[in-house]
Each structure stands twice: as C-alpha cells, then as structure tokens.
C-alpha positions as CSV (number, residue, x, y, z in Angstrom):
1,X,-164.6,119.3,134.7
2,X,-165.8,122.3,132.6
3,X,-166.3,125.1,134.2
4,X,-169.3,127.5,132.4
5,X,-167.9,131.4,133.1
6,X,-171.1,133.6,134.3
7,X,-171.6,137.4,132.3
8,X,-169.3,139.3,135.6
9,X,-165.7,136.7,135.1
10,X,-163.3,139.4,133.7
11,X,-160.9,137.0,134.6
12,X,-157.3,139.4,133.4
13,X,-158.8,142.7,134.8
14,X,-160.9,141.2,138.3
15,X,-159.4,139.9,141.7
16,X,-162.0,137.8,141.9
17,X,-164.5,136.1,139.3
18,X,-166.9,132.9,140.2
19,X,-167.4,129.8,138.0
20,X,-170.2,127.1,138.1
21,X,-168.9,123.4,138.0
22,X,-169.8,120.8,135.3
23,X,-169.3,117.4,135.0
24,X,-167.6,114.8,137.7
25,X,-163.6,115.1,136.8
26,X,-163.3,116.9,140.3
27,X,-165.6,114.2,142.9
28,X,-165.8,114.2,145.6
29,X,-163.7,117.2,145.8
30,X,-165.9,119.7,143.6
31,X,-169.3,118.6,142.0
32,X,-171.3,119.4,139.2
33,X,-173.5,122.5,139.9
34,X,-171.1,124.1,142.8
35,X,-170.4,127.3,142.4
36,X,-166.5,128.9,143.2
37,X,-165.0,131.6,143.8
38,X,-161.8,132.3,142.4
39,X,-158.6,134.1,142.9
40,X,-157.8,135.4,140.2
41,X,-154.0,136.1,141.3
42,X,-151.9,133.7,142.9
43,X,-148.4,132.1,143.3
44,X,-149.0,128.2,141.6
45,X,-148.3,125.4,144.0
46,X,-148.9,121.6,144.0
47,X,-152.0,120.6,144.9
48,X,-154.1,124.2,144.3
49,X,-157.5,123.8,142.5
50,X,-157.6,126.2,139.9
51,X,-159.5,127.0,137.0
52,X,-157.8,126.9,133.4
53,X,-158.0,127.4,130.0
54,X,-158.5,123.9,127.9
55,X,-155.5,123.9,125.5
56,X,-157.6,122.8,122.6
57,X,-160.2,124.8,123.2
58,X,-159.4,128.1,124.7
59,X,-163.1,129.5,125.3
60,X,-163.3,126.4,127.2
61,X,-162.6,126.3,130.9
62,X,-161.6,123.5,133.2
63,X,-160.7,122.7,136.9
64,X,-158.3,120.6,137.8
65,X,-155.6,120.3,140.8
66,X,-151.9,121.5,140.2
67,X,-150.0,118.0,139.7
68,X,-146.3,119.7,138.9
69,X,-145.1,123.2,138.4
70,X,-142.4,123.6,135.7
71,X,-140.8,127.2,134.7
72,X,-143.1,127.8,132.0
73,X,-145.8,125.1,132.5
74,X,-148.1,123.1,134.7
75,X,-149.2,119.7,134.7
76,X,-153.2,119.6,135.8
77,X,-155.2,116.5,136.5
78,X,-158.6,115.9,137.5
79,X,-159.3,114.3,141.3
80,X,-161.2,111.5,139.6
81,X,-159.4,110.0,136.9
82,X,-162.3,107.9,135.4
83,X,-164.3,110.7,134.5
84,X,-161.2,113.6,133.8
85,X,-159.4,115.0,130.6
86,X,-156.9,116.5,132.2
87,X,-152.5,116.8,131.2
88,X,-152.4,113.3,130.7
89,X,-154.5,113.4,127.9
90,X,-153.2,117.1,126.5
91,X,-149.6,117.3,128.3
92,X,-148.7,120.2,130.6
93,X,-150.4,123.4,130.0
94,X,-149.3,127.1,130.1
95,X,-149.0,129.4,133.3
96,X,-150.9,131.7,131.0
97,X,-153.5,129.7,130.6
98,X,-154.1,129.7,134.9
99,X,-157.2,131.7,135.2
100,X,-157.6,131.5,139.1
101,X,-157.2,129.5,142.2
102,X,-160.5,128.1,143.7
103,X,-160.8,129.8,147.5
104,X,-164.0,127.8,148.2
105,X,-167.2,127.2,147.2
106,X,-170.5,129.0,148.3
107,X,-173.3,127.6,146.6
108,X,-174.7,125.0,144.4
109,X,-177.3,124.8,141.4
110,X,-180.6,123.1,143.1
C-alpha cells in the first residue's frame, strides 16, 4: 500500500506526521483513501502498522505490518497478500527506513 506524504510530514524532525492510504495491500485493515496518523517515534514490535520507506524506491512510502524484528532489520508484509509488495518480494528492510507507527485513522478521502 503506498502511502502519498501530504506538504506538513517532516517525518525526522516531527512527532507526529499524517499519511493518505493507496492501494488495497492493507484490507480490511486500512483502505485506500484513509487517512493516519503517525508516530513518528516508537520502539518496533510484531505486528505494529507502520509506515516505511520502499527499498527500491526511497521517495516512495509504504504501509505494512511488522512481520519480524531483527538487530538491524525488519521484515514487513502487507495484510492482504494478493494485492501486497511487501519483504517477501524485497527481503527485510532497514530500521532506518521505519518512518512512523500508525496510531489510528481519522478520516477518509470521499
């Protein structure tokens, strides 16, 4: 799910920062149109929906659920596998490249 970054996400310098969902890799969980808010600092756990960097194309941005947690790395994967590119297609990506963990959504393009 690609996430499109709206003109306030200064996602290094911010606490908080607010994406818009597109595409279906997240359904039913998140779809396209919601809008989230982020966290933009956070300890990674399993099973956290967070926003990240795509791996082959930084200015790119994804959401996907925390799979596994290694030292340096994170395996992300979509909640619907059919319609995902997630780290089963690009292998694990880095902690770096976390840019926020979704605390809910409050809205949704009409």
């Amino acid at each position: 799910m690609t996430l499109r970054e709206t003109p306030s996400n200064r996602y290094e310098k911010l606490l908080l920062a607010r994406v818009e969902v597109t595409g279906r890799s997240m359904e039913p969980t998140h779809q396209d149109g919601d809008w989230l808010l982020l966290l933009t600092r956070f300890r990674v756990r399993v099973g956290q929906v967070v926003a990240v960097r795509d791996p082959r194309a930084p200015d790119r941005i994804l959401i996907k659920r925390i799979h596994a947690v290694g030292p340096d790395s994170v395996d992300v994967r979509g909640d619907n596998p059919q319609f995902s590119t997630d780290s089963r297609h690009f292998g694990p990506v880095a902690r770096k490249a976390l840019l926020g963990r979704v605390l809910f959504r409050y809205g949704r393009r009409r």
